[in-house]
N, C-alpha and C positions, 0 to 999 in steps of 0.2 A: 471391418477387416476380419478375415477369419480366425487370425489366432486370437481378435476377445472373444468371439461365438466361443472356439477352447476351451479359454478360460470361463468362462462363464459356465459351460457346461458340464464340465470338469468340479464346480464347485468352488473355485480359487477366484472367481471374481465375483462382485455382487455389483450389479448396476442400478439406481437410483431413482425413480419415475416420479419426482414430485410433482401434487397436482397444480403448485403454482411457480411463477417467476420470476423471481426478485432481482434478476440479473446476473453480473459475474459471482457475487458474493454466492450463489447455490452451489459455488463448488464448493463449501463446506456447513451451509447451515443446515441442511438436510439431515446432514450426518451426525451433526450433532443431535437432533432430536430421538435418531436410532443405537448410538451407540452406548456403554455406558460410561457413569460419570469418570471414570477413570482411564478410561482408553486412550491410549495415544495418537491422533490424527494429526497426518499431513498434508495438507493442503498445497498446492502446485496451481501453474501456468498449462495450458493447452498447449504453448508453441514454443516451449523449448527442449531441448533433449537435457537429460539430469544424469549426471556420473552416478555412477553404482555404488559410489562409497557414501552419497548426500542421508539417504535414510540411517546407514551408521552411523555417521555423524550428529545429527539430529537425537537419534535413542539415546549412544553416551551420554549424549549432553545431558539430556532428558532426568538420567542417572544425580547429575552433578546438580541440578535446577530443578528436581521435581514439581515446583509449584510457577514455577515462570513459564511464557511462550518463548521458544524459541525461533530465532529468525537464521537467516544465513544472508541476508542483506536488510536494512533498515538504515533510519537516519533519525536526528533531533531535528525537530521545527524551530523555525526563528522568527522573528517577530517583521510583518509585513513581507516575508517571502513572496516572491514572485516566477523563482524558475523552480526545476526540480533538475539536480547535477548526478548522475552515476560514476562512482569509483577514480573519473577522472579528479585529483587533487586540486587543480586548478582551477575548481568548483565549488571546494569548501570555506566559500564566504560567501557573505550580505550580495546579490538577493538570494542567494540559491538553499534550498534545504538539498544538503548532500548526503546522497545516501551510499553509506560503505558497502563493501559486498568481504563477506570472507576468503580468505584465502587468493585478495591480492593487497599489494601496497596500502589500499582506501582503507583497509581495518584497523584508524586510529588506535596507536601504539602496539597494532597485533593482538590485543587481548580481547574477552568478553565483556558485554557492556553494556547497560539498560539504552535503549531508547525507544523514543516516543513511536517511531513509525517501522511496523516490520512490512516487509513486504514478499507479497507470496511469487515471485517468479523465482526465487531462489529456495523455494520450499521453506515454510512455519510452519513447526510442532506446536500444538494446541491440547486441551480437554475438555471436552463436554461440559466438568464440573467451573472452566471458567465462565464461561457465561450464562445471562439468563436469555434463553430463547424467545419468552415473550416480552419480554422490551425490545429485543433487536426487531421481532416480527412489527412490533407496535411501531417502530420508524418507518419500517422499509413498507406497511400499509398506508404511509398519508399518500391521500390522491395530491397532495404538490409540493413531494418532496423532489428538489432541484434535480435534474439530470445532472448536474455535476456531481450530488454523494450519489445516487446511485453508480453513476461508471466508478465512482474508486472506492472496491470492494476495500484497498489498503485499510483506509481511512478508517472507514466502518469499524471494519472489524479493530483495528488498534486502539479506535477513541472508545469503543464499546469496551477491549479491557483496560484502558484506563478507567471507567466511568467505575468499573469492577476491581480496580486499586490488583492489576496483574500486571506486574512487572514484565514487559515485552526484554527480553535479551539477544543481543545482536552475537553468537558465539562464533568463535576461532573451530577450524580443524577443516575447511572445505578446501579440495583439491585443486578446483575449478571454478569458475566463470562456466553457467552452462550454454552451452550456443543455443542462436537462436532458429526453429522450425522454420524456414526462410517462407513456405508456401502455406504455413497453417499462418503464421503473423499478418501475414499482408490481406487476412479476413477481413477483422476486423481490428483496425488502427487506433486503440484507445490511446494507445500511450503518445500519439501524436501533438492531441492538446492537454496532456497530464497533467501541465503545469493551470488550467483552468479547471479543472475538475478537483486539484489539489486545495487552491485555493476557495472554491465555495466550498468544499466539504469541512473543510477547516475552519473555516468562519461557523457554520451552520452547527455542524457535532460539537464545537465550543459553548455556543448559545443554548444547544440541545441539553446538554447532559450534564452541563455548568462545569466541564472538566475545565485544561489546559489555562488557567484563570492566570498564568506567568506569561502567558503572549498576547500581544497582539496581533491580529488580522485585518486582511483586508474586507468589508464587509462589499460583498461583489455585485450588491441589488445599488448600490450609488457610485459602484467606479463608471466614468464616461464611455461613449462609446473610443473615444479617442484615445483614452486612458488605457483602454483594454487594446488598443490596434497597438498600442508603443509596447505593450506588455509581449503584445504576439511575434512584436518586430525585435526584442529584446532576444526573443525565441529563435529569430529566424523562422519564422510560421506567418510574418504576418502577410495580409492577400490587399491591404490597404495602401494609404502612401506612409511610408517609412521616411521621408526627409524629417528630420528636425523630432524623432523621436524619442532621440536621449535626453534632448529640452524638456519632454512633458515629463518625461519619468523621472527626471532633478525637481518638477512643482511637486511631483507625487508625494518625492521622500521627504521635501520641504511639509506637505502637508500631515505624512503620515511619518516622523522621524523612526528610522528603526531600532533606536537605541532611546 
């Protein structure tokens, strides 16, 4: 578009050319390698529009947390999760890891609050000084690392600052839910099977980095393929037969208790 050419010419924008590609996660690892260790970066979604007050929000905070990441929507993992629930209440239980958003009802008791998974479509503040860049790179180079962590930059990046003992903070003060770019989204559809990409990267960044050792997961290289259809149909995603679905997923929890 021509207002970045603008911006870019103008001096007020810098745009990024790395020579490799790691997936969604390059909307911030890049940057961390050029900026310095104290800088405040924001990392954002492609396809949603962001209120003008998110980046305020975000710095105050920044202010109050100086050594935390901050998130504007996140959630705690539970043990054998198998959905992922947004904001809707009626979400926040077993299987579902629910993830709050600020600044509506979903932000348990309204306040600020460590958890395990932040997530960037509602904008995390980060700093360069939290992590180490060549460990992350040393993941994201194995020639067979799953396509489920690569698509979920979330994961990555949160299990990488737990692995780095940084408190991820879910904080209060957003105005909005930001809507979503109805024709940038329908690109490309990761968050379709989130709740599969959730689950290997979960499993995988826990064996990896020997963090999250209070949960259990599913380990996704021995669920069935049947196992995985009643997962999809649990979803309303599944493309298989869904009679008698909720049977397998009662063996499942029988096999794998979540508590």
């Amino acid at each position: 578009p021509n207002f970045i050419q603008t911006h870019q010419s103008s001096g007020r924008l810098t745009i990024l050319s790395p020579e490799y590609d790691y997936g969604s996660i390059m909307k911030v690892l890049h940057v961390l390698e050029m900026e310095k260790e104290d800088a405040r970066i924001v990392y954002v979604d492609d396809d949603w529009i962001y209120d003008e007050t998110m980046l305020q929000v975000l710095y105050e905070k920044s202010l109050q947390y100086p050594n935390h990441a901050l998130c504007l929507n996140g959630g705690m993992l539970r043990n054998y999760f198998r959905q992922i629930g947004h904001t809707n209440l009626q979400h926040n239980h077993y299987p579902y890891v629910f993830m709050e958003t600020s600044g509506t009802p979903s932000l348990l008791g309204g306040k600020d609050h460590a958890v395990d998974i932040a997530q960037g479509f509602c904008g995390v503040l980060v700093k360069p000084r939290y992590f180490d860049v060549p460990t992350l790179l040393k993941l994201l180079q194995q020639s067979n690392l799953p396509q489920g962590v690569i698509k979920s930059d979330d994961f990555i990046l949160s299990a990488h600052l737990q692995y780095r003992n940084i408190t991820r903070m879910l904080v209060s003060g957003a105005t909005t839910t930001p809507p979503t770019l109805t024709k940038a989204s329908s690109i490309d559809k990761l968050s379709l099977h989130m709740y599969r990409h959730a689950i290997t990267a979960a499993h995988y960044l826990q064996e990896y980095w020997h963090i999250w050792q209070n949960y259990k997961f599913y380990n996704p290289t021995i669920l069935t393929n049947e196992e995985w259809n009643a997962i999809d149909c649990e979803a309303g995603r599944g493309e298989g037969d869904c009679d008698g679905y909720q049977s397998i997923l009662r063996t499942l929890e029988q096999k794998y208790p979540p508590t």
